[in-house]
N, C-alpha and C positions, 0 to 999 in steps of 0.2 A: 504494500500500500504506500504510494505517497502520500508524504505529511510535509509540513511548513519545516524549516530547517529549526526554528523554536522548540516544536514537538516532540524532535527528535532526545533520547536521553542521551547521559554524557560520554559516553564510549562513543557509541553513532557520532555525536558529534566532533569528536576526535580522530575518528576514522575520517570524515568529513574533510576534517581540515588539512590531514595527512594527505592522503587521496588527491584532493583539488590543487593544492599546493605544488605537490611535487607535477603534479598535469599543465600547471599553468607557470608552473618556474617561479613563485616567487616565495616570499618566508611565510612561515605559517601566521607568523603576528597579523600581515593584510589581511593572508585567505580570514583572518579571523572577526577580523572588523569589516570587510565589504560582506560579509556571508553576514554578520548581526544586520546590520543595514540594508541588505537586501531579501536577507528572509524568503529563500527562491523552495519552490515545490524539487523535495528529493527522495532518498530511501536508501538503505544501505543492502543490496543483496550478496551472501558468501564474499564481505569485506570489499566489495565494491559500490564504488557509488553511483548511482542510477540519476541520470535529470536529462530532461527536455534540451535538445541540441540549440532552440533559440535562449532559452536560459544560465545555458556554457556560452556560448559566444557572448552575450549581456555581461555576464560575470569575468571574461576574460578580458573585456572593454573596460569595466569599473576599476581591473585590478591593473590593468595600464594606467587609466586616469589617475587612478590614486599612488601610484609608483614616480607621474611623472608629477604629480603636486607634491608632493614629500619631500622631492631631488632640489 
């Protein structure tokens, strides 16, 4: 079942940020705070993470923007 990344409990959500992180090349701190901020529909199946291919690309955009506001 997808849930809101909220709903998720706190291992899920550490797989989450494991996961995403190392997918999108940046440190776990962003993936941690664009993922509270965007709150996107996901799921964790056999330690991978499951979400919507326009809500990866969204999320990889946010974690640029906010890579290049930080620098």
């Amino acid at each position: 079942m997808i849930r809101r990344y909220h709903e998720l409990n706190e291992e899920e959500k550490q797989i989450a940020i494991t996961r995403l992180a190392s997918r999108v090349k940046t440190t776990e701190c962003n993936m941690l705070d664009v993922l509270n901020h965007m709150n996107p529909l996901l799921t964790i199946r056999g330690g991978k993470v499951v979400m919507f291919r326009e809500a990866m690309s969204l999320l990889t955009k946010k974690i640029q923007a906010y890579q290049a506001d930080t620098l």
